[in-house]
C-alpha positions as CSV (number, residue, x, y, z in Angstrom):
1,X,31.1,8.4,7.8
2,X,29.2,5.2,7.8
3,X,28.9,2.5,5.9
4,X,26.2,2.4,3.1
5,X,23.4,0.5,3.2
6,X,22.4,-2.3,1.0
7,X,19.0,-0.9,-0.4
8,X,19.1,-0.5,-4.1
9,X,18.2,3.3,-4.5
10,X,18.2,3.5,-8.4
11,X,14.5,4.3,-9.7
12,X,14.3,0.6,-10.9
13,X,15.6,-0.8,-7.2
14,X,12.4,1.3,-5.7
15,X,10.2,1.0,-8.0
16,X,10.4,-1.5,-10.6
17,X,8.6,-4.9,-10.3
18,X,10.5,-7.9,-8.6
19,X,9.7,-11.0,-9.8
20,X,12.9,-12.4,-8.0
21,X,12.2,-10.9,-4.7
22,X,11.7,-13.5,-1.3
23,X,8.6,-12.4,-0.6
24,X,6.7,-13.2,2.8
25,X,10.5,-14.5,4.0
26,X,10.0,-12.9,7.7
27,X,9.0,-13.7,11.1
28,X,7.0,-17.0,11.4
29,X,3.1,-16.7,12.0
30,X,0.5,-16.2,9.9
31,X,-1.6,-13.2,9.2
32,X,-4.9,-11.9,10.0
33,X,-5.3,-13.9,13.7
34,X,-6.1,-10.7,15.5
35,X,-9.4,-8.5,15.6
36,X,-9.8,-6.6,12.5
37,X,-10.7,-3.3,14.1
38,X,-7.0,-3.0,15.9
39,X,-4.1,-2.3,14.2
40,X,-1.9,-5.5,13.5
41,X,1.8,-5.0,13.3
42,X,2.1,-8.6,11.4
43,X,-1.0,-8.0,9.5
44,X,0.8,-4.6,8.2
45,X,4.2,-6.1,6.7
46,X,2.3,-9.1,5.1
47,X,-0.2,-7.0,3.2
48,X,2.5,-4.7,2.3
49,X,4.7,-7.6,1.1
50,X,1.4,-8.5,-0.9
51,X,0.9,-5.0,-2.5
52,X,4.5,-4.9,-3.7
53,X,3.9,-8.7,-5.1
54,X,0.9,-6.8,-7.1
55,X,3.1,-5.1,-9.4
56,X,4.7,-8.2,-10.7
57,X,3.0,-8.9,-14.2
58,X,3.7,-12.6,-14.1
59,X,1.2,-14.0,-12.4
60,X,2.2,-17.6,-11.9
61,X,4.6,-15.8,-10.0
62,X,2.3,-14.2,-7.7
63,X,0.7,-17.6,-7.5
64,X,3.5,-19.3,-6.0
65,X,4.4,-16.5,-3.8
66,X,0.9,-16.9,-2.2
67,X,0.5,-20.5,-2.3
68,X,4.1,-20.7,-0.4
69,X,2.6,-18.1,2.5
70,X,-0.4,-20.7,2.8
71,X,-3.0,-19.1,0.8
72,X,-3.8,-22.0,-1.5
73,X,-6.5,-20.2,-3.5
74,X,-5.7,-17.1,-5.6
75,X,-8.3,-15.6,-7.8
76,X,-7.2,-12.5,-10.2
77,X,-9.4,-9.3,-11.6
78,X,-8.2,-7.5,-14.7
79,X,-10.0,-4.9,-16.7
80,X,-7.6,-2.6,-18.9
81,X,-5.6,-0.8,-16.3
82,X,-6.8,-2.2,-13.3
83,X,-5.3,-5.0,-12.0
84,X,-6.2,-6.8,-8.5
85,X,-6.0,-10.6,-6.9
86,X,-7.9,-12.1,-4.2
87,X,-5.9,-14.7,-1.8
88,X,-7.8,-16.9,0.5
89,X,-6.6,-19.7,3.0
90,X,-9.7,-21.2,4.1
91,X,-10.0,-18.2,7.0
92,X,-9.4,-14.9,5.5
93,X,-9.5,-13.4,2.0
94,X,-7.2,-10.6,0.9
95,X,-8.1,-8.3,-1.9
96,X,-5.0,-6.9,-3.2
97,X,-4.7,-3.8,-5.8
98,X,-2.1,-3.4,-8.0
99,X,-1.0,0.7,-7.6
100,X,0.8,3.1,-10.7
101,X,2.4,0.9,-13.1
102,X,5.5,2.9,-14.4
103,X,5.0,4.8,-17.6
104,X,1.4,3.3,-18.0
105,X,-0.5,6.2,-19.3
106,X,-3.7,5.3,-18.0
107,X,-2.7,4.6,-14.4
108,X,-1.2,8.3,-14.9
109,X,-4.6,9.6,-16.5
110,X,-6.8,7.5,-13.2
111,X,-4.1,9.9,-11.0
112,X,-5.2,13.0,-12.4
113,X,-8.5,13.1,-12.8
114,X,-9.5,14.4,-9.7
115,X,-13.2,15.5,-10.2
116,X,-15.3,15.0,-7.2
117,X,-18.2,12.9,-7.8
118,X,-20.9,11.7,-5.1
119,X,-20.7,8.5,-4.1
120,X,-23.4,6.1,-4.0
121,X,-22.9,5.4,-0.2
122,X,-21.9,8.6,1.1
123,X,-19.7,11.8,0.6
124,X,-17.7,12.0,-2.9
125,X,-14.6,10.5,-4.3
126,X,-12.3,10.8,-7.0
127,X,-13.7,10.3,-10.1
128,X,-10.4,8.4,-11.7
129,X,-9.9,5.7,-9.2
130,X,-13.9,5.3,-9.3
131,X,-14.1,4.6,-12.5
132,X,-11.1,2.4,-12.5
133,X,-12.3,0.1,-9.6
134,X,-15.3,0.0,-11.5
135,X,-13.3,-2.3,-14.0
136,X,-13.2,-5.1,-12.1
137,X,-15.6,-4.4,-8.9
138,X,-18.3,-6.9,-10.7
139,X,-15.6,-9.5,-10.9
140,X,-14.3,-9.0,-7.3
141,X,-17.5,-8.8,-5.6
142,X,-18.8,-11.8,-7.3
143,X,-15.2,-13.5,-5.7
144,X,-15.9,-12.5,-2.9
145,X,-19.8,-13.8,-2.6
146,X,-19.0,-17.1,-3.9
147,X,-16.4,-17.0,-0.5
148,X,-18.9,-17.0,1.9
149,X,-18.7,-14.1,5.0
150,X,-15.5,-15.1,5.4
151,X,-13.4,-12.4,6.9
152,X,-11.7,-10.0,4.1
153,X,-8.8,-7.8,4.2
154,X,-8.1,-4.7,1.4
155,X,-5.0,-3.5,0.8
156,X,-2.4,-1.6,-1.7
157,X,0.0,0.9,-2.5
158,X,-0.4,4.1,-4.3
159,X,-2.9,3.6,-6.8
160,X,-3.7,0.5,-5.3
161,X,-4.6,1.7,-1.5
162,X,-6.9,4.5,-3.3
163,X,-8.7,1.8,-5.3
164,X,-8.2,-0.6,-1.7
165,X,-10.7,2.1,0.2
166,X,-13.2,2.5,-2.4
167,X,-13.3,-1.8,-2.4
168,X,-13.9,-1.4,1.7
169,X,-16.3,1.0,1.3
170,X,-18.5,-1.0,-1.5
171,X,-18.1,-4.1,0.6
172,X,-18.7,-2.5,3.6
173,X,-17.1,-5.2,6.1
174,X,-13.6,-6.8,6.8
175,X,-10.6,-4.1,7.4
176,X,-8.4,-2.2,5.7
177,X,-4.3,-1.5,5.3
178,X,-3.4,1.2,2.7
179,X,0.7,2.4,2.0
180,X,1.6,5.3,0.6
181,X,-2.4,6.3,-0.1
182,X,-3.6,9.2,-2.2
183,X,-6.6,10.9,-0.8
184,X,-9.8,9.3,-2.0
185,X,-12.4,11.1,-1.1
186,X,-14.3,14.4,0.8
187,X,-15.1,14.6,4.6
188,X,-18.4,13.1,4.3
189,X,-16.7,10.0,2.4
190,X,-14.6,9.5,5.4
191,X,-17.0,10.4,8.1
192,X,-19.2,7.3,6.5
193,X,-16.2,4.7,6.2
194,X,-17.9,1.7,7.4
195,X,-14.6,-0.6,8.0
196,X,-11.5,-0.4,10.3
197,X,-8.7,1.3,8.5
198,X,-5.4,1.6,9.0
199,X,-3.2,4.2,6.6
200,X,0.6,3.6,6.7
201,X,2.8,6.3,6.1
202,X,6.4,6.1,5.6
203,X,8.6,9.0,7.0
204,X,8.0,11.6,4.1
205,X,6.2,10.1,1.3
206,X,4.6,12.9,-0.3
207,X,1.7,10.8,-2.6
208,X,0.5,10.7,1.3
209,X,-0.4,14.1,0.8
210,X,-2.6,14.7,-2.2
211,X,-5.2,15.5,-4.1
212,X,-5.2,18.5,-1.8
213,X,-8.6,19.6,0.2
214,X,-11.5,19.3,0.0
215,X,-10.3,15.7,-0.1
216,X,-9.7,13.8,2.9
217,X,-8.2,10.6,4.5
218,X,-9.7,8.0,5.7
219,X,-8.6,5.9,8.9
220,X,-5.5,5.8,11.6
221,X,-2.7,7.1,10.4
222,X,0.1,4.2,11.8
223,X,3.1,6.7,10.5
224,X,6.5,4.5,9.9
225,X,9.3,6.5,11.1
226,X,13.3,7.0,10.0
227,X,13.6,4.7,13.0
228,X,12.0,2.1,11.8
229,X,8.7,2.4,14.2
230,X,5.5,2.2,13.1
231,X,3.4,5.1,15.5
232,X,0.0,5.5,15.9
233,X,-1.5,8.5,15.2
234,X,1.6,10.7,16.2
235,X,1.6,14.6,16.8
236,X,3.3,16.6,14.4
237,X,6.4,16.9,16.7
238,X,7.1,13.6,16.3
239,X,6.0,13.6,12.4
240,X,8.4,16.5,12.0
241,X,11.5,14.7,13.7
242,X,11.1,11.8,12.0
243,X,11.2,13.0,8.8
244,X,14.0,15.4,9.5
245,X,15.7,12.5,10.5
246,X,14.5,10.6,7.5
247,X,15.8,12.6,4.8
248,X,19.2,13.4,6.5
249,X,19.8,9.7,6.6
250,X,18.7,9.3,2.7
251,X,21.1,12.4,1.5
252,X,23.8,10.3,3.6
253,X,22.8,7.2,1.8
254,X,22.8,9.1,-1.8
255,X,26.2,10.7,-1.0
256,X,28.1,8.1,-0.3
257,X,27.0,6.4,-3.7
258,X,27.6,9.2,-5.2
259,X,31.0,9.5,-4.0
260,X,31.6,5.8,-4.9
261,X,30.6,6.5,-8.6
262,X,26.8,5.6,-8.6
263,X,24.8,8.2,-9.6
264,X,22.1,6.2,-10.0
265,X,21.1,6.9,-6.8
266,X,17.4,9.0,-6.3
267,X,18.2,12.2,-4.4
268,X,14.7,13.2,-3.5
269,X,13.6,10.7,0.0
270,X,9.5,12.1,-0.4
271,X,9.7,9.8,-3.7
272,X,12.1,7.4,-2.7
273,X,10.1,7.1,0.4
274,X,7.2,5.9,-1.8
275,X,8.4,3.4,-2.7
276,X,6.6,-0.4,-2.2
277,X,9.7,-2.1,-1.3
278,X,10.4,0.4,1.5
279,X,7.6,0.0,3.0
280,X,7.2,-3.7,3.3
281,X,11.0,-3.7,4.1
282,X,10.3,-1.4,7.3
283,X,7.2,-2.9,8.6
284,X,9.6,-6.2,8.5
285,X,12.1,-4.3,10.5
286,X,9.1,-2.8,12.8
287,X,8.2,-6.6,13.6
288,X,11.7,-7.1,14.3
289,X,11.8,-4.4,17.2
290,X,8.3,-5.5,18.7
């Protein structure tokens, strides 16, 4: 049998903040040089790196991180549960969302309220993450006119990609990455979407696949395999494979610290899979292999 991996698989290894965490430390470069309406493999790991940096609460940390990747200015958006900062570095702005906070009870009642309600623009969406962008939206768009038509970038995880596509959508210009994104609105929300989009999924993730229909997704899906490829819009052949493959390799992983005494280890790969770190840890890998 082979040897385990390194990844921390406990709940608090995937999902609990990491103030301590090297983040940005990858291939040399920076972000956003591309055209916003193609998929950027660079672009992908950095904003995922960045929505993992969301969930840390200290933010003189998430300062420094972002000053240390070159993004001198950092602006930050608060209102109860929502949480969100803005990065800029002369160039490009990135709006970044912070997703589900663990054990915070109104992140959990944003998730579950799942009414339909129309949408200014066009379509409906979720009535939760509406009203919980609506926290701060005066406060980022404001940000983001003061900035000029600079380009912009959205992003997050989880709660944070949900709340990342509504942002796009009220702007109405730059791009946007999402990781491990709930559904956030009907057909006609995402037949409207005015901005490139670009939804990464990782192997078997299974926020990726609610609030059931009538709700939609918006965007290419850019699925992140067991191998560590990101794929563009793949068939379900390959989807299925891959996440055959992906949770064969996780009950490996689980077993053999199981068998060494940890227990702490999280048996189930569509929530470990879901995890922030993972993803920004895979798309670093996916550069890697490009």
């Amino acid at each position: 049998m082979r040897e385990r991996s390194e990844e921390d698989l406990s709940i608090e290894g995937l999902f609990m903040p990491r103030a301590d965490r090297a983040y940005f430390a990858g291939p040399p470069g920076p972000p956003f040089a591309g055209p916003p309406g193609e998929f950027s493999a660079l672009d992908a790991w950095w904003l995922a790196e960045a929505s993992a940096l969301a969930y840390v609460p200290d933010r003189e940390v998430v300062r420094r991180a972002l000053v240390g990747a070159g993004f001198g200015e950092v602006a930050f958006a608060s209102g109860r549960s929502t949480h969100a900062f803005v990065a800029d570095d002369g160039r490009t702005r990135a709006v970044i969302f912070r997703g589900t906070e663990h054990l915070d009870f109104d992140d959990l009642r944003t998730d579950i309220s799942i009414i339909l309600d129309r949408d200014s623009r066009a379509g409906s969406v979720h009535r939760g993450f509406a009203e919980a962008l609506d926290l701060v939206w005066s406060e980022i768009a404001a940000i983001l006119a003061a900035g000029g038509d600079r380009p912009v970038r959205f992003a997050g995880h989880s709660l944070g990609a949900a709340l990342a596509t509504l942002a796009a959508s009220r702007h109405g210009a730059g791009a946007l990455y999402t990781f491990g994104s709930p559904r956030a609105g009907d057909a006609d929300f995402r037949d409207a979407f005015p901005v490139p989009a670009f939804r990464v999924v990782n192997v078997a993730d299974i926020v990726c696949r609610v609030p059931p229909p009538p709700y939609r997704h918006v965007g290419l899906r850019c699925y992140l395999g067991a191998d560590g490829r990101v794929r563009l819009d793949p068939g379900r052949r390959v989807r299925f494979r891959e996440e055959v493959r992906g949770r064969m390799d996780h009950a490996r992983e689980v077993l053999l610290r199981w068998l060494d005494g940890d227990f702490r280890a999280l048996p189930f790969p569509a929530f470990a899979d879901h995890s922030p770190f993972r993803y920004a840890d895979r798309l670093r890998a996916n550069l890697a292999r490009s």
